[in-house]
N, C-alpha and C positions, 0 to 999 in steps of 0.2 A: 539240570534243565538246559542249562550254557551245552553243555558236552553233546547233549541229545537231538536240539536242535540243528546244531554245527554238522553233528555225526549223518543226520536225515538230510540234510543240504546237500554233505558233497558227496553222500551218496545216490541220488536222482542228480550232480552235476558227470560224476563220475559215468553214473547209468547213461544220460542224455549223449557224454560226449563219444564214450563206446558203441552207441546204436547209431551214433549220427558217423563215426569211423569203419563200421562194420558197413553199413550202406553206401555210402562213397566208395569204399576199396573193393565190396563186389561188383560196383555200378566197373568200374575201373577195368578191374582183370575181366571183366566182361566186355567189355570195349575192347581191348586188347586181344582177345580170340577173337572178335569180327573183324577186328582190322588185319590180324594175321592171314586169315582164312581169304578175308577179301584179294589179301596182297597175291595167297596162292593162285588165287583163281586167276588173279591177271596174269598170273605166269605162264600159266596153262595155255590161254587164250594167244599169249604174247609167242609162246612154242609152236603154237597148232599155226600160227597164222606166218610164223618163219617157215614151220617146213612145210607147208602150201597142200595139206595132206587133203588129200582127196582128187589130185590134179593128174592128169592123163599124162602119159607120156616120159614121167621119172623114169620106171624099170628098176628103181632102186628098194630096197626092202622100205616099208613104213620107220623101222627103229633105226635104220643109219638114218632116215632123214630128220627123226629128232635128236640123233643125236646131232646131228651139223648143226641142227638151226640153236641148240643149246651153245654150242660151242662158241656161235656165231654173239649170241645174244650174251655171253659170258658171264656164268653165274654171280652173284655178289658172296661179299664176305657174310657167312652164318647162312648160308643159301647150299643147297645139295639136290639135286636131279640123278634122274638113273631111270633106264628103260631095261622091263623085264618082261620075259612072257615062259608059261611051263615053268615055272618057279625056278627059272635062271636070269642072274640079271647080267644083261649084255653090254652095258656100258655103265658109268657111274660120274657126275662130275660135281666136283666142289667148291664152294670159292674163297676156301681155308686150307692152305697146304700144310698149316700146325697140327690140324689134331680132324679126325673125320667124325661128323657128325652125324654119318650112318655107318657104326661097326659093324662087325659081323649078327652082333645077338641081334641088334635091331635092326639089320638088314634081314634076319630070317624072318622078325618079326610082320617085317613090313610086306613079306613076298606073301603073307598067310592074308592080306586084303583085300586082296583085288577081285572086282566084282565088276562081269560083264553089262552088267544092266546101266550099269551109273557112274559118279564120280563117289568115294570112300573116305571121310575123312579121319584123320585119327593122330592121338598122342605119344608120342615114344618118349620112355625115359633112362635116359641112359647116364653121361658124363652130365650131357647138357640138355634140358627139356627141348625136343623136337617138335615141331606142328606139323605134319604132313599131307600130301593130296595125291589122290591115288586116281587117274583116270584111265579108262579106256579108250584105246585110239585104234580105229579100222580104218583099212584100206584096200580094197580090190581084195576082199578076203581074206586078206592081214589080216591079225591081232595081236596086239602088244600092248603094253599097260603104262604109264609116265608117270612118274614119281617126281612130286614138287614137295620141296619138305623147306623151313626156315625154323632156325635157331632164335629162339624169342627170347632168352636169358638176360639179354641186355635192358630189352622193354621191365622184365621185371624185377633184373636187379632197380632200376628205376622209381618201379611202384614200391618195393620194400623199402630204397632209402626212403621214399617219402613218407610210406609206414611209420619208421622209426622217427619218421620229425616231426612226425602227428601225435606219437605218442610223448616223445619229449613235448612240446609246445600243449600235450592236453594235462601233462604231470604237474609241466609249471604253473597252467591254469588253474588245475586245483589246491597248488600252495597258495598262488594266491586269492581263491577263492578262499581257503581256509585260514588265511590270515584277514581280510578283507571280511569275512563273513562271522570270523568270532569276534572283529573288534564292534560292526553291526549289530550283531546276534546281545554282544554284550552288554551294546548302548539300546537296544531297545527292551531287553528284560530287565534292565538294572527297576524301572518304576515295578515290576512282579518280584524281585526281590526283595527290594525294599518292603512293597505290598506283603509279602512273606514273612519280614520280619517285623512289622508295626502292626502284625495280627496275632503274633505272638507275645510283643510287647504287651497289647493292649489287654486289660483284664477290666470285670464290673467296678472297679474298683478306680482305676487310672483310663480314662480317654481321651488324653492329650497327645498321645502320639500322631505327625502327623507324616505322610509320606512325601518325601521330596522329589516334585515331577517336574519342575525344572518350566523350560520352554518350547520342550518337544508336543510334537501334532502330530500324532498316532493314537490307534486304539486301545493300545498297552497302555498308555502315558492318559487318556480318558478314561480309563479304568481306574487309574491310580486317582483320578483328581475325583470319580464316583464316591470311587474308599473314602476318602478327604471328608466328601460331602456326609457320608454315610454317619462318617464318625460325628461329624459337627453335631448332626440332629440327634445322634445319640447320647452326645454331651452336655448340648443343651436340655434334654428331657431328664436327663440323670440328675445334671443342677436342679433345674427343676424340680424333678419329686423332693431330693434332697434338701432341698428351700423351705417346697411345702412340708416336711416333715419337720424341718429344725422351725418353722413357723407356727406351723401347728402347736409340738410340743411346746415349744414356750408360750404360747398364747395361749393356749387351752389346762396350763399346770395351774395357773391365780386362781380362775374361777372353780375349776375341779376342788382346788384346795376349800375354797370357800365356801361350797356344798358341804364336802366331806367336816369340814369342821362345826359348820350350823348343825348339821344333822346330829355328831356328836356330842351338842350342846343341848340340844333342844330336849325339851322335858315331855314325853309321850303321856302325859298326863295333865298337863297344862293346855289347856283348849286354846290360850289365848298365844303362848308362846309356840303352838303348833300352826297356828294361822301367822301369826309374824314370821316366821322360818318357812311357812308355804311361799308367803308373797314374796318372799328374799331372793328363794332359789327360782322358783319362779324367771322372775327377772334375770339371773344369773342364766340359768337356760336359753333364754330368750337372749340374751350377749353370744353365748357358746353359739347360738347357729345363728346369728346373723356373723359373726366372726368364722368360722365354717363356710358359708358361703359364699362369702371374703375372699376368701381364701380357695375355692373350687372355683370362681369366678377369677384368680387370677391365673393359677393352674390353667385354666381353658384358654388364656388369653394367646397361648407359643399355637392351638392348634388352626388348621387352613380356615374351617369351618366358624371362629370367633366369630367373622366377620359376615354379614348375609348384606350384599349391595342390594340398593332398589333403587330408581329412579325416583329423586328426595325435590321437592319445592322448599327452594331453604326459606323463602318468609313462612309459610303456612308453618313448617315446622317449628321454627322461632316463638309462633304467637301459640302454639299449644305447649312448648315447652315451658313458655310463660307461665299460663294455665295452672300447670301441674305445681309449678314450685310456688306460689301464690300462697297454698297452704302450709307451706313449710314453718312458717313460724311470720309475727305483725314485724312488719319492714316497710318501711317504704320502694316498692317494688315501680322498678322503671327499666321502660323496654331502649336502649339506645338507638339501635338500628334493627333493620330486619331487612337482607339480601333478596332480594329480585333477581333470582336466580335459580336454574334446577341444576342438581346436581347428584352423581352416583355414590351411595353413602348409605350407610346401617342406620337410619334413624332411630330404633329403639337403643343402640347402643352407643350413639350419639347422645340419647336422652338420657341415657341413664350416667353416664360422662356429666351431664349439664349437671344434671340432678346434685351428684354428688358433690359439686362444687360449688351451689347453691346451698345444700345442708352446710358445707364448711364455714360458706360465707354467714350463716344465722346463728352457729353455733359461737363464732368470735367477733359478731356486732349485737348491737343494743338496738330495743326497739324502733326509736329514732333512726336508727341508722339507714344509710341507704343500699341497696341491695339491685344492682342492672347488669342486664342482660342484652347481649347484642351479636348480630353475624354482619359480615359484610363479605364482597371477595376485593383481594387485596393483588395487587400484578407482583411479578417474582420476586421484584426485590424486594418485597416485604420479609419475607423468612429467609433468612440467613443460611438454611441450606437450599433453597432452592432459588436462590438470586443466581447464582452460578448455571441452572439451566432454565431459567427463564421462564418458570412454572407460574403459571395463578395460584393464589392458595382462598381457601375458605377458610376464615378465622371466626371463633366463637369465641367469645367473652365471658365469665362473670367475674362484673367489679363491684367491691364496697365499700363504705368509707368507717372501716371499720380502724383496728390497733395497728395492720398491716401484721410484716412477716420481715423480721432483720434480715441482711444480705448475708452474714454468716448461716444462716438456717433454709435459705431460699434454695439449697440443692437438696439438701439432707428430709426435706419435707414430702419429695417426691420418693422416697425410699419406701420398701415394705417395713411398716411399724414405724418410717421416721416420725419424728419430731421436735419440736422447735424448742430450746431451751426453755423460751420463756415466750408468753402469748399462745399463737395458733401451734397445735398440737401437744395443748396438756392434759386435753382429754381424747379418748376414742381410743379404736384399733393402731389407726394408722395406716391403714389400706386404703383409705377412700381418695386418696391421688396418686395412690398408684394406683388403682382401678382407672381410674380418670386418665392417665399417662397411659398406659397400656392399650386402652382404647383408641386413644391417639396415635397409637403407635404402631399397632392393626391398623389403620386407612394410611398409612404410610407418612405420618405429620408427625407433631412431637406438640409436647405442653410445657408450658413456661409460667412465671411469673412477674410481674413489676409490682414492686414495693418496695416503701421505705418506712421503718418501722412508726407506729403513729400516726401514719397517714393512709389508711388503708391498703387493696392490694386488688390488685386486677390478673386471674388468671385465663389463660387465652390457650386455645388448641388451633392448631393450623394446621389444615391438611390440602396437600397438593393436591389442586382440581383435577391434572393430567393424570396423575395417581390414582386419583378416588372413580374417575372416570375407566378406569384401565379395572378397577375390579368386578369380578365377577363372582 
């Protein structure tokens, strides 16, 4: 991937800086034959206007008088003039006495141009690249031809050294492109490698692997932190099934056993032992699926959908919550408070929270006993986690004055199946506060307890107002 990358960079850097050196250096030697050709024409002009051609009274041929007036205007070095007419050339001058930049081939060359109509212009290549200008000059019936030619070798040794230090300066660009661009290249796929290898790591079995994406802000490195994401919910849903299975099975082996054993007992011919073993399992059935549902109802609790907000009046809600648990067993039933307040909240799943902690509370006090219920809203520092941002929270109650819950059991009681050595949780599933927690935990609050054992136990849900308000 590293290689591939790297290899497509500095190949479009490569390509860019070859089409951007290709257009420059035609732009150039193009420049270069307009300024040649321009400089001939001034020559021409600069000859015609020395030897005053077309002026009365010389008597002298047209070609001696450019030749004087060249002679006069004295060609420069890499400069060559010559007047010819009848494909003889009658004078020649140059302004390099080393080496001539019109020999004989490309003097033949050049007497094959000339054209009465116009000025000619053209290339000779010989020693030295030639530019030439080839014009016709009349006079009183004269015809003769002027030959302006410049050696431009020098212009373009010029343009080739710069060639050459374009190409060096674009060779070095692309080392260090390609040093500069795989250490890049490297730091930005490392989160896709990694990605690559903690995909292969990962199996149904293991989803711990996570990918290391550092503190980079890219879309490689957000991809990586997706995977992150991707894996987590796939981890926690794994635990989860895994939970409910290993919960399941253990839960549902006692009572299964229990079945299978009455039924192996029971005498198909005893009318009276076939009704005691109906009403047994019965009951037993009726444990298996409310235990089952227990259990589907905690399962559901990880998905987005647990939760259905509505726009909740927590007194009205309070005094029907009332209502409903009133039946739950003879208590002395008292409402502490009830909030003046609306707020955004699941109230059936709110109730069924209450509920369940209300059965708790009936199950581990005596008729006498007292048994309340209460909401208020409480400002942030009431809850512990949201004192730090300065949340409202809605808190619900239920208190009784029951045996309480010892400090060593008051964590372990919130677990799936926990329960309390001794006192509250020597009977039931053991689900019913963690349903209760779970619920609390979906509106973004948490469940607690105070108790001291003996002196009953007041459990309390808190859920941040800001929070509760925020869902949808």
């Amino acid at each position: 991937m590293l290689f591939r990358v790297l290899a497509t960079m500095l190949a479009f850097t490569c390509g860019g800086l070859a089409l951007a050196g290709l257009i420059t250096y035609v732009l150039e030697f193009q420049d270069l034959s307009n300024r040649v050709d321009q400089g001939l024409q001034d020559r021409v002009q600069q000859i015609e206007k020395e030897a005053a051609v077309g002026t009365a009274g010389h008597g002298r041929p047209i070609s001696d008088r450019l030749r004087d007036a060249v002679q006069e205007i004295d060609p420069r070095n890499h400069e060559v003039m010559a007047g010819f007419d009848g494909g003889q050339v009658h004078w020649k001058l140059e302004g390099s006495d080393s080496y001539s930049l019109l020999p004989q081939d490309l003097q033949t060359a050049a007497l094959a141009l000339p054209d009465a109509r116009g000025p000619v212009f053209a290339s000779l290549s010989g020693d030295r690249p030639v530019r030439i200008l080839v014009v016709p000059v009349s006079d009183n019936g004269q015809l003769t031809y002027l030959l302006v030619g410049k050696d431009s070798s020098d212009e373009l040794r010029r343009i080739f050294a710069s060639m050459h230090a374009y190409v060096l300066v674009s060779a070095a660009t692309l080392a260090v492109s390609a040093v500069v661009g795989g250490v890049v290249a490297a730091r930005l796929l490392r989160p896709l490698r990694r990605l690559r290898e903690a995909s292969e790591y990962v199996s149904h079995d293991d989803l711990t692997r996570r990918v290391d994406v550092g503190q980079s802000v890219d879309d490689v490195t957000d991809l990586a932190r997706t995977f992150n994401t991707m894996l987590d919910r796939l981890d926690r849903g794994s635990l989860e099934q895994h939970q409910f299975m290993d919960d399941a099975g253990h839960e549902l082996r006692t009572p299964l056993t229990i079945l299978r054993g009455h039924l192996e007992l029971m005498s198909v011919h005893d009318s009276t032992d076939v009704a005691e073993t109906r009403e047994l399992l019965l009951e037993e059935v009726d444990r298996m699926q409310r235990l089952v549902s227990d259990l589907l109802l905690l399962a559901k609790a990880g998905q987005p959908d647990f939760v259905r907000t509505e726009q909740m009046p927590v007194a009205e809600f309070t005094h029907h919550v009332m209502d409903k648990i009133r039946v739950l067993g003879e208590r002395r039933w008292q409402l502490d408070e009830a909030a003046d307040a609306v707020v955004v909240a699941d109230p059936q799943r709110l109730t069924q929270a209450l509920v369940q902690l209300a059965a708790n509370a009936v199950k581990y006090t005596q008729p006498s006993s007292v048994i309340a219920l209460g909401t208020k809203i409480e400002p942030g520092a009431a809850g512990a986690e949201n004192k730090r941002l300065g949340q409202e929270t809605l808190a619900l109650w239920m208190r009784d004055s029951g045996q309480g819950v010892a400090v060593e059991d008051q964590r372990r009681i919130f677990e799936r199946f926990g329960r309390a050595e001794t006192g509250r949780g020597e009977e039931g599933s053991g689900l019913g506060l963690a349903i209760a927690g779970a619920i609390a935990q979906a509106h973004g609050g948490r469940i607690s307890v105070e108790s001291s054992y003996g002196h009953g136990a007041k459990f309390s849900i808190r859920i941040p107002v800001a929070t509760a308000r925020g869902l949808r």
